[in-house]
C-alpha positions as CSV (number, residue, x, y, z in Angstrom):
1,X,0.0,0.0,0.0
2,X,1.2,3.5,-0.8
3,X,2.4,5.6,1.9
4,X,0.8,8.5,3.2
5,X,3.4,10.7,1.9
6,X,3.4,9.9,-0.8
7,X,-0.6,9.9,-1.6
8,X,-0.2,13.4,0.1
9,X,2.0,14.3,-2.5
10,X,-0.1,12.6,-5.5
11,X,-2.6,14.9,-4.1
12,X,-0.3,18.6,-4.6
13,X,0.3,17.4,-7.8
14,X,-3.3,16.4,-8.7
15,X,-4.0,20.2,-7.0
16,X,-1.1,22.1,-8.8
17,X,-1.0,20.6,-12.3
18,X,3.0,20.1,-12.2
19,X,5.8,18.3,-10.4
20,X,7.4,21.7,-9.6
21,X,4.9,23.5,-8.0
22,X,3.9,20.1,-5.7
23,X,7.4,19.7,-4.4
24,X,7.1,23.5,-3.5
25,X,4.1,22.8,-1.4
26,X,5.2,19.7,0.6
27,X,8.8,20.6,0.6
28,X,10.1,18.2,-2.1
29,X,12.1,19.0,-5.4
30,X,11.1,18.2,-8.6
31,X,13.3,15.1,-8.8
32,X,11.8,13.6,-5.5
33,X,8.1,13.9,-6.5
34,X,8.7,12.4,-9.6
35,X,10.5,9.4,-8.2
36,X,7.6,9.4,-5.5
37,X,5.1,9.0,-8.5
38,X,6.3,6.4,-9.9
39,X,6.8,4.6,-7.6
40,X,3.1,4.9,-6.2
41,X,2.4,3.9,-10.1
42,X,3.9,1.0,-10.0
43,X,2.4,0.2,-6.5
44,X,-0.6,0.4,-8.0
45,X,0.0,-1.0,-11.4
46,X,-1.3,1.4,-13.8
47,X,-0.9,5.0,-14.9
48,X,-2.0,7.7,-13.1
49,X,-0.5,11.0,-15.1
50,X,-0.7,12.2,-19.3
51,X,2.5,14.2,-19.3
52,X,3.2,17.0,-21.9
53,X,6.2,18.9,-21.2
54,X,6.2,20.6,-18.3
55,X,2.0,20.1,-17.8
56,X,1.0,16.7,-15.7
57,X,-2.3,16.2,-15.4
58,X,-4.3,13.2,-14.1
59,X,-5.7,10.4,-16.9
60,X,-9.2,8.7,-15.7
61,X,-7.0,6.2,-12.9
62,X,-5.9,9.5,-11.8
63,X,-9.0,11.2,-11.2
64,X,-10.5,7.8,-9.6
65,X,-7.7,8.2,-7.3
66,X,-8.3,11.4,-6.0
67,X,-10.9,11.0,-3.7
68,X,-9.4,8.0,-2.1
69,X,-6.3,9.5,-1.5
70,X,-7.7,12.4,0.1
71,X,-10.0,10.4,2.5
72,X,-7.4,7.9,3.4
73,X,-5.1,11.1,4.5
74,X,-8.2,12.7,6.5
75,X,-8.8,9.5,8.3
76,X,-5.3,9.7,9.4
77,X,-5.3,13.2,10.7
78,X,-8.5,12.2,12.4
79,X,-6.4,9.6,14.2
80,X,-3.7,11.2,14.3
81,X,-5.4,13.9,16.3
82,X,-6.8,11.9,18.9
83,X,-10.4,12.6,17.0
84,X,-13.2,9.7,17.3
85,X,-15.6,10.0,14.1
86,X,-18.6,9.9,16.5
87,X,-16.9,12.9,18.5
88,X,-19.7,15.8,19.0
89,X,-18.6,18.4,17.2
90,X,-20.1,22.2,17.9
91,X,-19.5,25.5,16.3
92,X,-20.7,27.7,13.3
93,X,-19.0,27.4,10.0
94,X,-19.5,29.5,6.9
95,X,-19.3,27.5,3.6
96,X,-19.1,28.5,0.1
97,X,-19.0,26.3,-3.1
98,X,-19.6,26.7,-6.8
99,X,-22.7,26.3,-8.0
100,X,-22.2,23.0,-9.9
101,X,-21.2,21.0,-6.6
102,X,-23.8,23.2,-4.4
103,X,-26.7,20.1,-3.9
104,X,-23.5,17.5,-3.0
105,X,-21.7,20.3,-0.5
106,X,-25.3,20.9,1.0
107,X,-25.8,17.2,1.4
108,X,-22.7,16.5,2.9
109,X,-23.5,19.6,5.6
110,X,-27.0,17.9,6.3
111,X,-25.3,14.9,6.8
112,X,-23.2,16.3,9.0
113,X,-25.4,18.1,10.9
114,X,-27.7,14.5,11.7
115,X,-24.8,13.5,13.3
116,X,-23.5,16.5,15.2
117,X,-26.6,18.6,15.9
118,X,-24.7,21.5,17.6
119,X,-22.7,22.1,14.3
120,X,-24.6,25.3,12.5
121,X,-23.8,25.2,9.2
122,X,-24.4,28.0,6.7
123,X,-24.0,27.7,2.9
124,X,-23.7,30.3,-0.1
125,X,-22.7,29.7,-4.1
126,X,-20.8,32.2,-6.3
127,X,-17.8,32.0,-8.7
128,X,-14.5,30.3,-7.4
129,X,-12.3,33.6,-7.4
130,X,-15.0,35.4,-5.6
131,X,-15.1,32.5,-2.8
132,X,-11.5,32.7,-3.1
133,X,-11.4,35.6,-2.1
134,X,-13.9,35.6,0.3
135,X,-11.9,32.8,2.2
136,X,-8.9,35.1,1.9
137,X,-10.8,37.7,3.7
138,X,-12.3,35.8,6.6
139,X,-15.7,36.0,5.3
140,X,-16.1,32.4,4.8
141,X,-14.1,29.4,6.5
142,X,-13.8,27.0,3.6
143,X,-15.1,26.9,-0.2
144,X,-15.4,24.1,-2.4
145,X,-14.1,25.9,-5.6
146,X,-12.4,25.1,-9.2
147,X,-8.7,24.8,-7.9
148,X,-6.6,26.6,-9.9
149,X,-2.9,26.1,-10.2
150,X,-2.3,29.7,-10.8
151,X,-3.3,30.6,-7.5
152,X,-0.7,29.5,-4.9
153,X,-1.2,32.1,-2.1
154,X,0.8,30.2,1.0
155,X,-2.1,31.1,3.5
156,X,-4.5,28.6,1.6
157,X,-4.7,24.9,1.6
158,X,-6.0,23.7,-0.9
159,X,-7.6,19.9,-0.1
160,X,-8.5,17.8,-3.8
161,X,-12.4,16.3,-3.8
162,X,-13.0,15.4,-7.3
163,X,-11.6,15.7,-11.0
164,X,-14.3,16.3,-14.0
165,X,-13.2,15.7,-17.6
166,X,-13.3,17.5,-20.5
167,X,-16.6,16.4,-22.3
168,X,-18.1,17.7,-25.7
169,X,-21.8,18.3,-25.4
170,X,-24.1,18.1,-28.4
171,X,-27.5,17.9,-29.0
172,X,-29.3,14.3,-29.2
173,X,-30.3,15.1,-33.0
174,X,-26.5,16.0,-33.7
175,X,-24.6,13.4,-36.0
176,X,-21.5,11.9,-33.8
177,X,-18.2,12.4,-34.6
178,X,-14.6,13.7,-33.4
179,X,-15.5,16.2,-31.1
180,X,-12.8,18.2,-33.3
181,X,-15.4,18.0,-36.0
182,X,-18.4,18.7,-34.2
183,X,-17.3,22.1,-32.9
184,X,-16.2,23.0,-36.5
185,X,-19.4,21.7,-38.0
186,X,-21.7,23.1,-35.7
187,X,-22.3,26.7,-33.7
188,X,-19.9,27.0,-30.8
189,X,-21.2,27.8,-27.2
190,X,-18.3,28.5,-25.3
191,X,-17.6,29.3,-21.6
192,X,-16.4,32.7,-20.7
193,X,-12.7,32.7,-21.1
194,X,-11.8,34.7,-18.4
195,X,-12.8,31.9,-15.9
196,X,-10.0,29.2,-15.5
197,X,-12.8,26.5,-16.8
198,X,-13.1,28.5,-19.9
199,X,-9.0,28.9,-20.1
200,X,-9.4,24.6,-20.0
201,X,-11.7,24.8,-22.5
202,X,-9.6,27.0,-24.9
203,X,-6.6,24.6,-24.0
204,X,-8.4,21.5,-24.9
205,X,-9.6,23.2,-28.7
206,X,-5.4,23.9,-28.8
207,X,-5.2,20.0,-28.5
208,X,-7.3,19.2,-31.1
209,X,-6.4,21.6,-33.0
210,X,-9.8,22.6,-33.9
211,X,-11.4,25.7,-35.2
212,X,-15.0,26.3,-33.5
213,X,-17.5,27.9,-35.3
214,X,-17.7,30.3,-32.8
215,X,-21.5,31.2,-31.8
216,X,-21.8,32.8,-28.1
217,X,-19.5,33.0,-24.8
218,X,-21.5,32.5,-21.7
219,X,-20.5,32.3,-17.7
220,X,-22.8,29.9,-16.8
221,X,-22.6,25.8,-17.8
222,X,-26.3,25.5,-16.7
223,X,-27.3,28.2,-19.4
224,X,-25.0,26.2,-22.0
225,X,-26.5,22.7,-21.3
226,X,-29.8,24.0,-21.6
227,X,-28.9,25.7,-24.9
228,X,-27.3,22.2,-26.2
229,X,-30.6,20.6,-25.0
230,X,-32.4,22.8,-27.6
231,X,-30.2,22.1,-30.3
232,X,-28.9,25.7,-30.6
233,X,-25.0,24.5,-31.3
234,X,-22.3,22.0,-29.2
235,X,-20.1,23.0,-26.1
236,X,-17.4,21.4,-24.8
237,X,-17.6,21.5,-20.7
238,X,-16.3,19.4,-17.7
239,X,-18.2,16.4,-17.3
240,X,-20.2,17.7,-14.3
241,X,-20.6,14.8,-10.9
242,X,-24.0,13.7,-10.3
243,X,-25.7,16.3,-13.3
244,X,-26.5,12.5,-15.3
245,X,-25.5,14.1,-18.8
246,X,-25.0,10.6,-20.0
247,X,-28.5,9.7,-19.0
248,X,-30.1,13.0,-20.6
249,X,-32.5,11.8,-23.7
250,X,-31.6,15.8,-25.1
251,X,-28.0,14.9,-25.0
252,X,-25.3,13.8,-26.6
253,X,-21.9,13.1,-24.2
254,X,-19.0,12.7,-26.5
255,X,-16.0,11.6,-24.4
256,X,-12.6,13.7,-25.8
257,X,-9.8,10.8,-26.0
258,X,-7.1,13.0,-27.3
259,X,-7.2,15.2,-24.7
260,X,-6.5,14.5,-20.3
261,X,-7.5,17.7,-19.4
262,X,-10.0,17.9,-16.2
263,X,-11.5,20.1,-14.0
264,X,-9.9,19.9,-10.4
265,X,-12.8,20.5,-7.9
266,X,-11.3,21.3,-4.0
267,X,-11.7,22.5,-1.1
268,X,-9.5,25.8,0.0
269,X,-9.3,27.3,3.5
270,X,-7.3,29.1,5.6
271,X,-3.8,27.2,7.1
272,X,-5.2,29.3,10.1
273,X,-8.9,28.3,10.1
274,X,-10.2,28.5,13.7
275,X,-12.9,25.3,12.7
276,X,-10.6,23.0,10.7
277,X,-12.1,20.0,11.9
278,X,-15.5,21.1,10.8
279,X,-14.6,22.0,7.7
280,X,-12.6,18.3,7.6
281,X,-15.4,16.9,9.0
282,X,-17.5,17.9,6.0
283,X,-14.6,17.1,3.5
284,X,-14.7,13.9,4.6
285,X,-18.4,13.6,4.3
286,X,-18.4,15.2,0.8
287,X,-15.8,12.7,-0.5
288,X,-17.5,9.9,1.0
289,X,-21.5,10.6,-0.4
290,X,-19.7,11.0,-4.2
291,X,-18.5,6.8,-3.5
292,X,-22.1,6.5,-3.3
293,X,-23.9,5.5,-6.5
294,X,-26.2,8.0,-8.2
């Protein structure tokens, strides 16, 4: 079995999106974690990274791995803390979280709060810089956001849920093929650029080389889907957890092979937060209602 240091260190790079910037947040050089990946690899017996140049990011055994890593690491700080996971927790905690994983983060809090009745738990959605921010600023203890490697602020701590992959959405009606072709061959809905999902989006057209027929630039996947649904053009988003695109009679899910770009979903709080085992607490709960089947 893996070690925990190294899984915590599978988890920086599955947070970070490179061997470099991993070793600089659990104290490692570049060398190190790459040895340390390997060899949890071949533990393991399969791949875990698509590497191009510089860029590492997770292939589907990756992303499978991410939430067991992260809750075998939690269950040790629990023990490691002297913690019992029927201990009565009590205390008021502010929560933020994208809109997309809002219904699984207010779950996970209800959940919670069955089991620990004197937790008060409080729960708002916005855009991940803005609850970024917000953490930054002691307005909210913890966010589940879009982790983005460009943001490495050492007062955060940034703790991996969930990975959603690149996905080309087209209408039902829409004649399959490449995804390259369908965004050439029909009108282009694209996310808003200036959000990192939109900057994976334009990254993953860069890997295919592709040429969109470009139609409209929205900040909203919800608005997109439902656009898809009426068969107003094709958009290529993250594969959403729990939305059931795949089961959606409007839909078409076109998986993009060429391409191992996902969507890192996490949770960021302060190294300082004054309810840590709260917010771990509902990490932990979060994690574990996602190994639960639809």
């Amino acid at each position: 079995m893996p070690s925990l240091r190294i899984l915590r260190t599978f988890l920086a790079v599955a947070a970070e999106g490179s061997f470099t910037a991993a070793g600089q947040r659990v104290a490692l050089t570049q060398v190190a974690v790459g040895l340390q990946m390997r060899t949890l690899e071949n533990d393991l017996k399969r791949k875990l990274f698509a590497r191009q140049g510089k860029l590492v990011t997770l292939n589907e055994q990756g992303r499978a791995l991410v939430p067991i890593a992260t809750q075998l690491v939690a269950l040790y700080e629990q023990a490691k803390h002297g913690t019992r996971a029927d201990a009565p927790l009590a205390g008021t905690v502010q929560f933020g979280s994208i809109v997309s994983a809002l219904s699984q983060l207010v779950r996970a809090t209800l959940e919670l709060k069955r089991h620990h009745p004197a937790v008060d738990l409080h729960v708002v959605s916005g855009k991940s810089n803005r609850l970024i921010a917000q953490v930054e600023n002691h307005e909210l203890d913890a966010a589940v956001v879009v982790c983005n490697p460009a943001i490495k602020r050492p007062s955060l701590v940034w703790t991996p849920l969930y990975a959603e992959p690149m996905v080309l959405l087209a209408p039902r009606a829409a004649r399959p093929a490449a995804p390259a072709d369908m965004v050439e061959r029909y009108p282009f809905i694209r996310f808003d650029r200036t959000e990192h999902t939109g900057e994976l989006v334009e990254r993953t057209l860069r890997r295919l080389r592709a040429k969109p027929q470009e139609f409209l630039e929205l900040n909203s996947i919800e608005t997109i889907v439902e656009l898809v649904r009426d068969g107003m053009g094709v958009a290529m988003l993250p594969n959403l957890a729990r939305h059931g695109w795949e089961g959606d009679p409007r839909l078409r899910v076109l998986p993009i092979a060429q391409t191992a770009e996902s969507r890192q979903i996490a949770l960021v709080q302060l190294r300082t937060a004054a309810r840590a085992e709260i917010i771990t607490a509902v990490g932990q709960q979060f994690v574990a209602a996602l190994a639960v089947p639809a």
